[in-house]
C-alpha positions as CSV (number, residue, x, y, z in Angstrom):
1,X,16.0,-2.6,24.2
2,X,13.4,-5.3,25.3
3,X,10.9,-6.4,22.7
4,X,8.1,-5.5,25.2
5,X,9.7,-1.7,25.2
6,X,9.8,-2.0,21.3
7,X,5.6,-3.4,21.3
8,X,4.5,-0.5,23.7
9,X,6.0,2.3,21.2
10,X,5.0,0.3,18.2
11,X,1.3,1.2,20.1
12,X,1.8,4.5,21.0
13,X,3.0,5.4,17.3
14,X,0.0,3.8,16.0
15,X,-2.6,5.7,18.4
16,X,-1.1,8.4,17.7
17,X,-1.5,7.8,13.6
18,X,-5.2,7.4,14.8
19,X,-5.2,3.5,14.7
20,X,-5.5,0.9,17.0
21,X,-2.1,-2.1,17.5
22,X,-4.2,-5.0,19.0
23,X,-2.5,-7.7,20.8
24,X,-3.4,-11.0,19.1
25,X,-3.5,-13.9,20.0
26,X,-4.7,-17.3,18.4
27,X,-5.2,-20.1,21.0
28,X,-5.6,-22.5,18.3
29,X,-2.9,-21.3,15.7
30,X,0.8,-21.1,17.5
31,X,3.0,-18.9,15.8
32,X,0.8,-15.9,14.3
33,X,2.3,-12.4,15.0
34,X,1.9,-10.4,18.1
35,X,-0.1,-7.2,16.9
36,X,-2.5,-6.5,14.6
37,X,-2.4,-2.7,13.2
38,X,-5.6,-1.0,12.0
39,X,-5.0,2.3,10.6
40,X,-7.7,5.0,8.9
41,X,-8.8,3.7,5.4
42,X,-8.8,0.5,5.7
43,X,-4.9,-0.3,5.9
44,X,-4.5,-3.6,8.3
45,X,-1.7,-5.5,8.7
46,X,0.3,-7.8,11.2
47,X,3.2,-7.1,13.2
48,X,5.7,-9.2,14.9
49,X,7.4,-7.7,17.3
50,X,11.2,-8.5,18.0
51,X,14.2,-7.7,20.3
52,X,16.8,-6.3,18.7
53,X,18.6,-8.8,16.4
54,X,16.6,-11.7,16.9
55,X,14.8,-13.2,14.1
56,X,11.3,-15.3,13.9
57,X,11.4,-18.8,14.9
58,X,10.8,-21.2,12.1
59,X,6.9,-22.0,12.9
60,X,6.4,-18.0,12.8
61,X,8.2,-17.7,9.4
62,X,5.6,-20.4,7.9
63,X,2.9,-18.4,9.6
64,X,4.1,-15.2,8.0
65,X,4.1,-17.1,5.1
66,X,1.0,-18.1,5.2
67,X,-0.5,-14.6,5.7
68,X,1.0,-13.5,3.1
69,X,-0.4,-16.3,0.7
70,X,-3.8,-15.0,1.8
71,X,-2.5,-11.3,0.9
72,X,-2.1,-10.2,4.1
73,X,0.8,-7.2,5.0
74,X,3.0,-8.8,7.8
75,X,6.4,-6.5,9.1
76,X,8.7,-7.8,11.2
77,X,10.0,-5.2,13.9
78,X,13.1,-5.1,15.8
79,X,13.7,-1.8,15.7
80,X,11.7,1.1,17.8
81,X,13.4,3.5,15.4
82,X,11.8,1.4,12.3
83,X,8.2,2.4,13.7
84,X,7.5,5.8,11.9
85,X,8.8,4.1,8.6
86,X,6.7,0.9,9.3
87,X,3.5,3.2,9.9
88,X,4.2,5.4,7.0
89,X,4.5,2.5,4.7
90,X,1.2,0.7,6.3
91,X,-0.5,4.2,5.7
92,X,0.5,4.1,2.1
93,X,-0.5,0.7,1.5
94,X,2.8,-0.8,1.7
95,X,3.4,-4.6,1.4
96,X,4.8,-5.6,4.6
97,X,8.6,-7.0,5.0
């Protein structure tokens, strides 16, 4: 499955959770994570979207990393069968992996 097949669900599970999955992009920062989920009460975190197997580069691990540091959630998605567990976690304030 193509990562681009993967982000579209990842969307569609989040609408359908009532939230938005906003593309992101940061011009001036290389490396941040494709999506930004917004879901009811405040739960917010970033998602990087992967195809199957593959793994973050280096610079996007340090950017992770960095989120984190600043107590951001960050998941890491490779998996369109992950999704309903990565929104149920978000929607119970999980940390992010």
């Amino acid at each position: 499955m193509r990562e681009k097949v993967i982000e579209q669900k990842l969307v569609q599970e989040v609408k359908k959770a009532g939230g938005l999955a906003i593309k992101f992009t940061s011009p001036g920062l290389s490396g941040m994570p494709d999506r930004l989920v917004i879901l009811p009460e405040s739960h917010v975190a970033f998602v990087e979207v992967k195809a199957p197997g593959l793994k973050p580069r280096p610079l996007q691990i340090r950017r992770h990393e960095l989120l984190r540091r600043l107590g951001c959630k960050v998941y890491v998605l490779d998996d369109a069968a992950r999704i309903p567990e990565l929104v149920a976690s978000l929607m119970k304030g999980g940390e992010g992996k």
